[in-house]
VEXVEXVEX-866787 format. One line per field, with one value per residue: residue number from 0; chain; x, z, y of N, C-alpha, C in turn. Coordinates in steps of 0.05 Angstrom, whole numbers, plus 5000, padded with zeros to 4 digits. Atoms other than C-alpha are relative to their C-alpha. Example, Ala and Ser with C-alpha at 12.3 -4.5 7.8 and 13.67 -1.06 7.14 Angstrom:
2
num c(0 1)
chaine c(A A)
n_px c(5018 4984)
n_pz c(5000 4999)
n_py c(4976 4976)
ca_px c(5246 5273)
ca_pz c(5156 5143)
ca_py c(4910 4979)
c_px c(5018 4985)
c_pz c(5000 5014)
c_py c(5024 5022)
# end
This chain:
68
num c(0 1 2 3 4 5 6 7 8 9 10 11 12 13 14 15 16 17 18 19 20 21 22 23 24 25 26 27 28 29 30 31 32 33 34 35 36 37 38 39 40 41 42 43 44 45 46 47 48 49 50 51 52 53 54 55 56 57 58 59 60 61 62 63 64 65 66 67)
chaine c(A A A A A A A A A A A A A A A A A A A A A A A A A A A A A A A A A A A A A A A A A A A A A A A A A A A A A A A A A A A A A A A A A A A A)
n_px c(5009 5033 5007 4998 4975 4986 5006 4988 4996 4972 4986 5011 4978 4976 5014 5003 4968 4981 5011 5003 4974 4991 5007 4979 4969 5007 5006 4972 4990 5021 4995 4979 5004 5008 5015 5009 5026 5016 5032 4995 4977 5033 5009 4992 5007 5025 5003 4975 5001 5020 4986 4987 5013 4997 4979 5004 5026 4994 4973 5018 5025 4986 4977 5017 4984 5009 5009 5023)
n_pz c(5020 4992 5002 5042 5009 4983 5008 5032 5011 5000 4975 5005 5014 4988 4975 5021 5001 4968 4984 5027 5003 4976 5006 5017 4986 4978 5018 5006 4973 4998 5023 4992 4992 5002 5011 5002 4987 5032 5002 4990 5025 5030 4997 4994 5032 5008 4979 5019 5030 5003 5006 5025 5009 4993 5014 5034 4994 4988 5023 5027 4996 4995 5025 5019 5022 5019 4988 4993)
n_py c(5018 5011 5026 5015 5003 5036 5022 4993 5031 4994 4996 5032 5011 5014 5028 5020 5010 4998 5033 5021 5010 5016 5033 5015 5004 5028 5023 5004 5016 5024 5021 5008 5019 5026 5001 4973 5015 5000 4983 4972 4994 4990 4964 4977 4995 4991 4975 4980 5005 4990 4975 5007 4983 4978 4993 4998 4984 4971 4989 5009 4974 4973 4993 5016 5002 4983 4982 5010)
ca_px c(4965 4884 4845 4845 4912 4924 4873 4898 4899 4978 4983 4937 4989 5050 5008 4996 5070 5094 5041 5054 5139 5125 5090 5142 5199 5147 5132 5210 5219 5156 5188 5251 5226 5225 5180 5133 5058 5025 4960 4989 5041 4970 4943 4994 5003 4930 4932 4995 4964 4899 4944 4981 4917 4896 4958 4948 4880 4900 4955 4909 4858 4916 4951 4894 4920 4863 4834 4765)
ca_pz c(5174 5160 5163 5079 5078 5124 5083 5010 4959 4956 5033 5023 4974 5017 5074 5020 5005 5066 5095 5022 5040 5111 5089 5040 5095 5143 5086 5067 5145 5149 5085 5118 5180 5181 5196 5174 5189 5111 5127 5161 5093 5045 5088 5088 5011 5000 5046 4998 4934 4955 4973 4912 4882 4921 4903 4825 4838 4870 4816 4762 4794 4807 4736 4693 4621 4579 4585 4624)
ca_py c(5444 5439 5372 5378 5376 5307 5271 5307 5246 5268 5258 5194 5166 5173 5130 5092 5078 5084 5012 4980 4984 4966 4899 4891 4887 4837 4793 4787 4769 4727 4684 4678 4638 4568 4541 4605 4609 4600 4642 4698 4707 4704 4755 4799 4788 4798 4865 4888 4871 4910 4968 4964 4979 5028 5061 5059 5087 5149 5156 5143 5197 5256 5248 5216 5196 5229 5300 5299)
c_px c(4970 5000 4999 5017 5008 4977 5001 5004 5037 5012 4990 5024 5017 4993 5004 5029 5008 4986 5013 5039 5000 4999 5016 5019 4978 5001 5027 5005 4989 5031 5027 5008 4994 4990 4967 4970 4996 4975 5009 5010 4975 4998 5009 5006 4980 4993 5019 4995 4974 5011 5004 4977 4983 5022 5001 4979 5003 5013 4984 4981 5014 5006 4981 5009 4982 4983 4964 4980)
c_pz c(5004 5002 4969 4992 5015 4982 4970 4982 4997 5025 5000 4982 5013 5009 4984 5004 5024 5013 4976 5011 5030 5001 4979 5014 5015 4981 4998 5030 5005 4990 5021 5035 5001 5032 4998 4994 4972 4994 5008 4975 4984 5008 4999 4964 4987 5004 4980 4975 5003 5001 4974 4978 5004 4980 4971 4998 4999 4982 4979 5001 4996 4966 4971 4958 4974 5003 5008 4993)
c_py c(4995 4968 5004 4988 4973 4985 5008 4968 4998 4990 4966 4981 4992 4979 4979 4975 4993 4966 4982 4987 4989 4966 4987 4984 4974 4977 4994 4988 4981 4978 4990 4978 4980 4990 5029 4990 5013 5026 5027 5010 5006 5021 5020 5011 5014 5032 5023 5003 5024 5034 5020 5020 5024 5041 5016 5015 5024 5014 5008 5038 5029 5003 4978 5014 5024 5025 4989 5019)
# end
């Protein structure tokens, strides 16, 4: 496997996915301790939302809607 191929926007994506469903599962555990620390939960929100768009980005760039 070259170095093109580990940072491919395809290979970038999974990563992608792959941090976005990890912070899905902490946030879901965060929420579920009482009493649960407020700021840590934003940040991890904030961190998943920026992903998120990340994410769309990449999508957007591989499979773009109108010819260029």
């Amino acid at each position: 496997m070259t170095f093109e191929n580990l940072r491919s926007p395809d290979r970038q994506l999974i990563e992608l996915r792959m941090e976005h469903a990890d912070l899905n599962a902490s946030i879901d555990r965060l929420s579920q301790v009482v009493p649960h620390d407020e700021l840590l939960l934003r940040r991890l929100k904030k961190r998943r939302l920026a992903l998120r768009d990340q994410i769309h980005q990449i999508e957007r760039d591989l499979d773009p809607k109108e010819p260029a």
